[in-house]
Structure formats: structure tokens, C-alpha cells
ROPA-440092 format. One line per 5 residues: for each residue y, x negated, z of C-alpha. Coordinates in steps of 0.02 Angstrom, whole numbers. Layout:
! residues N
Y:X:Z  ...
! end
This chain:
! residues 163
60:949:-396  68:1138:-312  -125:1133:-411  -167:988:-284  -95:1068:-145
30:928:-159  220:937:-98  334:818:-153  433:741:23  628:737:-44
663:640:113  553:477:22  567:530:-148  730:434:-218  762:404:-406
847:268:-494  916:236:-683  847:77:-748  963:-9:-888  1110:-106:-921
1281:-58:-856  1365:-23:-1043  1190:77:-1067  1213:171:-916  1386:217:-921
1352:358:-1070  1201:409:-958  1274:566:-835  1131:644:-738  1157:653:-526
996:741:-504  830:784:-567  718:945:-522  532:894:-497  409:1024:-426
536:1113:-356  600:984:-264  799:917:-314  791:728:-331  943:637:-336
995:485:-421  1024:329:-299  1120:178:-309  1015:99:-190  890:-5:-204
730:78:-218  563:36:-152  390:43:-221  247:-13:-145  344:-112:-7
458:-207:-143  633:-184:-179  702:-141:-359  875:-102:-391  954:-30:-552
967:-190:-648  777:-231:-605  848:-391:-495  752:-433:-374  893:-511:-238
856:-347:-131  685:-404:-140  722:-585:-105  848:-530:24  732:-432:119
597:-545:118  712:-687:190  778:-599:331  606:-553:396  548:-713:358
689:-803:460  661:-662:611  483:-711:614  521:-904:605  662:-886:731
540:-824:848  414:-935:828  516:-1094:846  609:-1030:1004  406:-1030:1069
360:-1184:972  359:-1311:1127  250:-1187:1201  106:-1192:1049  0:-1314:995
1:-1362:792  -140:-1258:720  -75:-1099:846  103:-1134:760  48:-1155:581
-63:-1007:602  82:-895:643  194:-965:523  61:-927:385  47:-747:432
218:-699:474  328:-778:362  226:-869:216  127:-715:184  293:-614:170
379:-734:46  206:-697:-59  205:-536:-51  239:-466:-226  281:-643:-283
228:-590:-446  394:-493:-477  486:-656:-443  450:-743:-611  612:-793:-704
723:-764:-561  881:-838:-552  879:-1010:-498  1006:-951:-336  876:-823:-265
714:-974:-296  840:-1089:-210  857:-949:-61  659:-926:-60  628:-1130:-76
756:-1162:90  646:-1046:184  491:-1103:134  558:-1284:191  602:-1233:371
447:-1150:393  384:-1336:363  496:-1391:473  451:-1294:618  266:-1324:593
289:-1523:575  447:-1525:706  534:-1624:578  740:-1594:536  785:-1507:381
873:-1654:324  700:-1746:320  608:-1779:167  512:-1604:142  374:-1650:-9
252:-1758:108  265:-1637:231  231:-1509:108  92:-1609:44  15:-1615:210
18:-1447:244  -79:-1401:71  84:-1302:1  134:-1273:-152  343:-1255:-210
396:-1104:-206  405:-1082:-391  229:-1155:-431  173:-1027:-307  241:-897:-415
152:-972:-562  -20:-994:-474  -36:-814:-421  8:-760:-574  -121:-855:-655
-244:-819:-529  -221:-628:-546  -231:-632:-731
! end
């Protein structure tokens, strides 16, 4: 890296140890020395690329953080909602909050049924909002309507699209 003219920023540069817990347990490093710099081992979540892994390679943190900005965004947007017209709605849900529970949707294959559940009640309220239906209302027509796909076959599609 000092070749490049390359420093390594310690204050963004976080390490984690990737295994099972019984694995791990044997495992006792704290810190690591790379060019010069002293990385230290995190419990933390760690990001890459803007998604979240943590030490198990789970991807709630992921999830997690995806929800929250998701229901920010469609807070927001249906406290403004009487003041929009359908398309202007639908347009902002798509880029706010859809786009976000996409992003890196790749990851999400073979996640625990709990966190697709999580992802799925989202992506139903953002439906909600757009169609100003209740959440107790039959979602699938709506969905239908809107040209979405489930949350999981979402997964599936992009993965088969990329590949």
C-alpha cells in the first residue's frame, strides 16, 4: 500500500472473525497490524459496500437497517400522502423505500423465515400507502396491481437475473 501512496484510515478500517461460536472460542487475537496501521477485532457488525455483516454472517443487521430506513422514508411519505397524487406517491415509495429493501437483496437468500417475514410486512405497507388501503386488507391484488413481486421471489429474480 505505502508503494501506492496508499494509507490505510484506522478510523474505517474495522475487522471481524467470521465462524461459529464453539470455533471461535479457541480463536484469541484482539488486534491485527496491517501497513502499520493496528486493526482491532470488532464485535460489531461490519459493513462492506453499504451492507451489514456480523460475525455469524446473519444478515438481521442488514435486514434491521434496511427496515428502519425504509419505515423513516414511508413514514414520511404517508404523513404527505393526502397532499400527492398516485404516480407522485408510488414514485417516491419506489425510490426511497423499495429500492432500499433491494439493495444487496442478493445476500438475503436462505434467511430465516422471521427476518423475510420483517422484510415482507414492509413491503406490504409500502402497498398500503400507495393504494390507501388498511393493512388488514387483502395485500396480493394490490400487489398485483402495482407489478410487485413477494419479497422472497424478489430475492430469487435478481439472483437469477444477475447470474
Amino acid at each position: 500500500m505505502s508503494a501506492n501512496k496508499r494509507k490505510l484510515n484506522s478510523d474505517k478500517t474495522g475487522m471481524i472473525m467470521l465462524g461459529k461460536e464453539r470455533s471461535l472460542r479457541g480463536v484469541n487475537i484482539h488486534s491485527l497490524s496491517v501497513a502499520g496501521v493496528k486493526v482491532e477485532v470488532s464485535d460489531k457488525p461490519s459493513a462492506n459496500l453499504g451492507a451489514l455483516f456480523d460475525r455469524k454472517l446473519g444478515m438481521s443487521p442488514q435486514v434491521s437497517k434496511s427496515i428502519k430506513t425504509a419505515k423513516f422514508h414511508l413514514r414520511n411519505i404517508g404523513l404527505a400522502c393526502k397532499h400527492l397524487t398516485i404516480n407522485a406517491t408510488k414514485l417516491l415509495i419506489q425510490s426511497l423505500v423499495i429500492s432500499r429493501l433491494g439493495y444487496c437483496n442478493t445476500l438475503l437468500f436462505c434467511i430465516p423465515e422471521n427476518l423475510l417475514n420483517k422484510l415482507r410486512s414492509v413491503h406490504h405497507h409500502a402497498a398500503c400507502v400507495i393504494s390507501h388501503t388498511r393493512k388488514s386488507d387483502h395485500i396480493t391484488p394490490i400487489l398485483k396491481e402495482l407489478h410487485w413481486l413477494p419479497v422472497k421471489f424478489r430475492i430469487k429474480f435478481k439472483i437469477l437475473y444477475v447470474t
